[in-house]
SEMIZA-352509 format. One record per residue (C-alpha): residue in three letters; x, y, z. Coordinates in nm, 2 decimals. Layout:
N
{res=ALA&X=X&Y=Y&Z=Z};
...
END
This chain:
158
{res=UNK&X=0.00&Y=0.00&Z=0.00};
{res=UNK&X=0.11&Y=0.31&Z=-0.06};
{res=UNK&X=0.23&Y=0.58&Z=0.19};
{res=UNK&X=0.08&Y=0.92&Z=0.11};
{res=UNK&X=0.21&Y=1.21&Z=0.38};
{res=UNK&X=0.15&Y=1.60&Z=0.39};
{res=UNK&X=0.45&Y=1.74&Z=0.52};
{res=UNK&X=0.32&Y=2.14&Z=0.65};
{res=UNK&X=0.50&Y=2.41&Z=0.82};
{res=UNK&X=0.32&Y=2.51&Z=1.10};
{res=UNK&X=0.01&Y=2.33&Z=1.32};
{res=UNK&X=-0.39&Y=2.38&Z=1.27};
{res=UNK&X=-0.53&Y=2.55&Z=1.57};
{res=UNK&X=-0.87&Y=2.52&Z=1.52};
{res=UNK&X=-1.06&Y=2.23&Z=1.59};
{res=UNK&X=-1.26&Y=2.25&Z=1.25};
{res=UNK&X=-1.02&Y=2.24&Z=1.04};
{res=UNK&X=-0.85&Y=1.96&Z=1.26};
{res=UNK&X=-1.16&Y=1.79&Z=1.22};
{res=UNK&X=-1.19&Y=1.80&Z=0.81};
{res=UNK&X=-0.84&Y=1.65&Z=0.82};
{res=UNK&X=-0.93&Y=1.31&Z=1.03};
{res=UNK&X=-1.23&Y=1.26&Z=0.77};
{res=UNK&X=-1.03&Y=1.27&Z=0.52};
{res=UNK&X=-0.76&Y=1.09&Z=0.70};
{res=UNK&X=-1.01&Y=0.82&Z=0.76};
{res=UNK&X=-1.16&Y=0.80&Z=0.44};
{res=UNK&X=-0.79&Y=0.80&Z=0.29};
{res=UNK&X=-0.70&Y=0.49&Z=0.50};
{res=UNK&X=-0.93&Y=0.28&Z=0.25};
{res=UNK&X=-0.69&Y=0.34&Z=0.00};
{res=UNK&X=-0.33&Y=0.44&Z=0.11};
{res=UNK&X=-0.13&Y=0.47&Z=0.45};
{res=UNK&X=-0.16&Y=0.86&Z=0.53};
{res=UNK&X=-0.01&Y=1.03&Z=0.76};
{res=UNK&X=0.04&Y=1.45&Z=0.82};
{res=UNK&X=0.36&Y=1.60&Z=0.95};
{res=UNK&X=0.37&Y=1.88&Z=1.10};
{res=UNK&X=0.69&Y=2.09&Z=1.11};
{res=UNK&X=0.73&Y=2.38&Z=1.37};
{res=UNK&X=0.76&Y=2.76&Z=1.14};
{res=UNK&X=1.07&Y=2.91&Z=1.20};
{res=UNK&X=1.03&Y=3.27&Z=1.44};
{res=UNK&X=1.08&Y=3.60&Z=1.23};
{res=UNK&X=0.98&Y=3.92&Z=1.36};
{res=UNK&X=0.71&Y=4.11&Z=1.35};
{res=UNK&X=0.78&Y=4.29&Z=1.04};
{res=UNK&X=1.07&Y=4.07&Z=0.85};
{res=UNK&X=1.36&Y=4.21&Z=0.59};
{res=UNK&X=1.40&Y=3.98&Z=0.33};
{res=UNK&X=1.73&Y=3.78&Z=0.50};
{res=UNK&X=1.54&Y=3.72&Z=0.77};
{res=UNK&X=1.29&Y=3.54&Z=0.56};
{res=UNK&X=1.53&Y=3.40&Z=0.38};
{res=UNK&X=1.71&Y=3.28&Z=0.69};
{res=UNK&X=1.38&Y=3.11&Z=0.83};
{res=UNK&X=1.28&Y=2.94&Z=0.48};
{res=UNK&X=1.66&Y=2.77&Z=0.51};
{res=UNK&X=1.61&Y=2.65&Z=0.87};
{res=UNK&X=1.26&Y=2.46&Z=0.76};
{res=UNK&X=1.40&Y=2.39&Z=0.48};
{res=UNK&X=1.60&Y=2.17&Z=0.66};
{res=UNK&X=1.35&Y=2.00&Z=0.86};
{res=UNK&X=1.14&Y=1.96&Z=0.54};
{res=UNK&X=1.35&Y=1.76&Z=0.33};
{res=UNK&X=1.47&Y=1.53&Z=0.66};
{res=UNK&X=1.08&Y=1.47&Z=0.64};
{res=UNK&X=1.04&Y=1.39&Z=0.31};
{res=UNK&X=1.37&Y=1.13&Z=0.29};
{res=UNK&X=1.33&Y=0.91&Z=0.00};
{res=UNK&X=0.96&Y=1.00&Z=-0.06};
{res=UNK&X=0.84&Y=1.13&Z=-0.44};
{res=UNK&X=0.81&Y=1.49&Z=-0.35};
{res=UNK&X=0.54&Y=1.77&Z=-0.48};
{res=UNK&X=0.58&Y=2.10&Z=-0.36};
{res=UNK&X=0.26&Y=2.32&Z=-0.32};
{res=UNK&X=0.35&Y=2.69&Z=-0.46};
{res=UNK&X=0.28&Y=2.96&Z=-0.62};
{res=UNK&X=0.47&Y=2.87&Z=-0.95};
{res=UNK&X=0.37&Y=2.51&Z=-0.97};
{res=UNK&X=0.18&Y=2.37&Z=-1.25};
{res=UNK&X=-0.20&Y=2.36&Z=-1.18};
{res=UNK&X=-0.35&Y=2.01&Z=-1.20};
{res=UNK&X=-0.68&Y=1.90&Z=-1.26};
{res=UNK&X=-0.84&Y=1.67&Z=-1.03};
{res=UNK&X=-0.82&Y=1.34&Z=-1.30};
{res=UNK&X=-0.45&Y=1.49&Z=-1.36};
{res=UNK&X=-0.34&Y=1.48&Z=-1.00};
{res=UNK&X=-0.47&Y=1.11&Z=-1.00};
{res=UNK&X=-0.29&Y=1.06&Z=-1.29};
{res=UNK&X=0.06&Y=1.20&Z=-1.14};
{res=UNK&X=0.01&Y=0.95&Z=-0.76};
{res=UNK&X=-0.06&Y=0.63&Z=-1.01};
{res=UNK&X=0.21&Y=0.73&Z=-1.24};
{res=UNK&X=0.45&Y=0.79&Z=-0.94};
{res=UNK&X=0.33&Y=0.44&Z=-0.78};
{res=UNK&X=0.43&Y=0.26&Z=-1.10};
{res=UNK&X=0.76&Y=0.39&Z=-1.16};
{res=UNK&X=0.82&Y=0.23&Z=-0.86};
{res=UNK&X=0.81&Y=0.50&Z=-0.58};
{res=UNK&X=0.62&Y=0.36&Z=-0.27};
{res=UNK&X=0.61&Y=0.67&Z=-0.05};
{res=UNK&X=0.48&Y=1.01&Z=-0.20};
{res=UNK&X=0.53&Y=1.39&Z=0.01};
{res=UNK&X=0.31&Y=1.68&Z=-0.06};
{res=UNK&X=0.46&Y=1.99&Z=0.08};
{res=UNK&X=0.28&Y=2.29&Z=0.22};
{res=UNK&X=0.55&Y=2.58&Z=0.33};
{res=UNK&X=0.45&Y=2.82&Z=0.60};
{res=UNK&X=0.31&Y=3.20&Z=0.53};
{res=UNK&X=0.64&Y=3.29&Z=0.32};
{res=UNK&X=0.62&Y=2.97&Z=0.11};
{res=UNK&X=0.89&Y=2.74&Z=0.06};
{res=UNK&X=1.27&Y=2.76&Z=0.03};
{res=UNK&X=1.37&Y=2.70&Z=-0.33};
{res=UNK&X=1.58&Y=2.39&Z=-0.21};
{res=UNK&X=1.25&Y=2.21&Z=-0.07};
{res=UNK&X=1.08&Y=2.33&Z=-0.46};
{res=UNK&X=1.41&Y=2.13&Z=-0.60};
{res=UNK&X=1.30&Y=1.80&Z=-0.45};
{res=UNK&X=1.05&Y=1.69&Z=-0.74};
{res=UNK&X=0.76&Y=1.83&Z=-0.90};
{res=UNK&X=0.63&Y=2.18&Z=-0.81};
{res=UNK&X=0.21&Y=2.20&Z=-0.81};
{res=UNK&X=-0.02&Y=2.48&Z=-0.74};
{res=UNK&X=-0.38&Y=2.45&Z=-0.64};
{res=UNK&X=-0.51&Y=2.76&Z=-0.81};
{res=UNK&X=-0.40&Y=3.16&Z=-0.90};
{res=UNK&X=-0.58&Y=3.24&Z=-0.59};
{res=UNK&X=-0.42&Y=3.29&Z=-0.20};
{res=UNK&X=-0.57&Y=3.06&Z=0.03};
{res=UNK&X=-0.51&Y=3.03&Z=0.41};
{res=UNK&X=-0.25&Y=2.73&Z=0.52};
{res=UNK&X=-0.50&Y=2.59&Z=0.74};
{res=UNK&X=-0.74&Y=2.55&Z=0.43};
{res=UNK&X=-0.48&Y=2.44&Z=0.18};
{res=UNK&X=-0.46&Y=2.15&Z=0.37};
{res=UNK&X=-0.81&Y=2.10&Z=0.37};
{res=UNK&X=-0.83&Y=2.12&Z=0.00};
{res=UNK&X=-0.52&Y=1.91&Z=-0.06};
{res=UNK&X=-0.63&Y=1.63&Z=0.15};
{res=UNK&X=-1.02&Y=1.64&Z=-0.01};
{res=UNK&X=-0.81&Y=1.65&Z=-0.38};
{res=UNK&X=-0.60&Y=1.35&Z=-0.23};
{res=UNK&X=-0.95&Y=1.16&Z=-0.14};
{res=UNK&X=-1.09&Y=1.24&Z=-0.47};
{res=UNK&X=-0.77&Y=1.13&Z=-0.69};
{res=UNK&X=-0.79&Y=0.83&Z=-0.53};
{res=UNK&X=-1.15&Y=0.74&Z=-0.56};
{res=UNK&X=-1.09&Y=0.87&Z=-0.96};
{res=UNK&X=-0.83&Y=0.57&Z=-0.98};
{res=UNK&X=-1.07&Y=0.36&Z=-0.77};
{res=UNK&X=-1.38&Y=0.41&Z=-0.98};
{res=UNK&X=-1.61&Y=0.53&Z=-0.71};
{res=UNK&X=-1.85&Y=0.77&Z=-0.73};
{res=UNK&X=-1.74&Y=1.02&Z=-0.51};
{res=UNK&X=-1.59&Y=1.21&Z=-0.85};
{res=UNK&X=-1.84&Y=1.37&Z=-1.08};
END
């Protein structure tokens, strides 16, 4: 079975969003081992210079591709190529048969990712628009559910 893991800078606080997260956790254990990991964000201050960002996107960096080890890795940002739904499917299967049994999706904190974590495989964006970190993972783990029912042949895709 595959191992499917969302590797995220930073912790949901709410219990709502922690809640959409199990369903889908549960509801992704039909079809893959998934896990999330959840990486501390590295302290800036209030109002960062551009080193300083810099300086905290190396440090998670770090932790970030410790995490990911030998996994197939897709980076969430800004610049990444938007997939369809069917796509996305597509890209896990295609991954899973070229022999890769472990697959990382990548969610950087406020000031994205460090360009060394965007080297580690394919680079993916889930729209043009801004969306909270909390609700990027959401919506990633829903779009993991639904590529996976796509390959399945359920009818949870329409």
């Amino acid at each position: 079975m595959l191992d499917v893991k969302i590797i995220c800078i930073g912790k949901l606080k709410e219990k709502y969003w922690r809640d959409a997260v199990a369903e889908y956790a549960k509801r992704l254990s039909a079809f893959c081992r998934f896990s999330v990991v959840e990486l501390n964000e590295a302290r800036v201050p209030q109002d960062p210079n551009d080193a300083q960002i810099e300086k905290a996107l190396e440090e998670e960096a770090k932790a970030v591709i410790a995490a990911v080890g030998r996994s197939t890795a897709f980076a969430l940002c800004i610049e990444g190529k938007m997939l369809s739904s069917e796509k996305l499917a597509s890209e896990i299967e295609s991954a899973a048969v070229s022999g890769s049994s472990s697959l990382a999706f990548i969610i950087g904190s406020s000031h994205g990712l460090h360009e060394n974590v965007k080297r580690l495989g394919k680079r993916i964006s889930m729209s043009p628009m801004t969306f909270p970190h909390q609700l990027a993972r959401v919506m990633l783990c829903e779009q993991l559910y639904r590529a996976f029912s796509i390959q399945a042949g359920t009818k949870y895709h329409k």
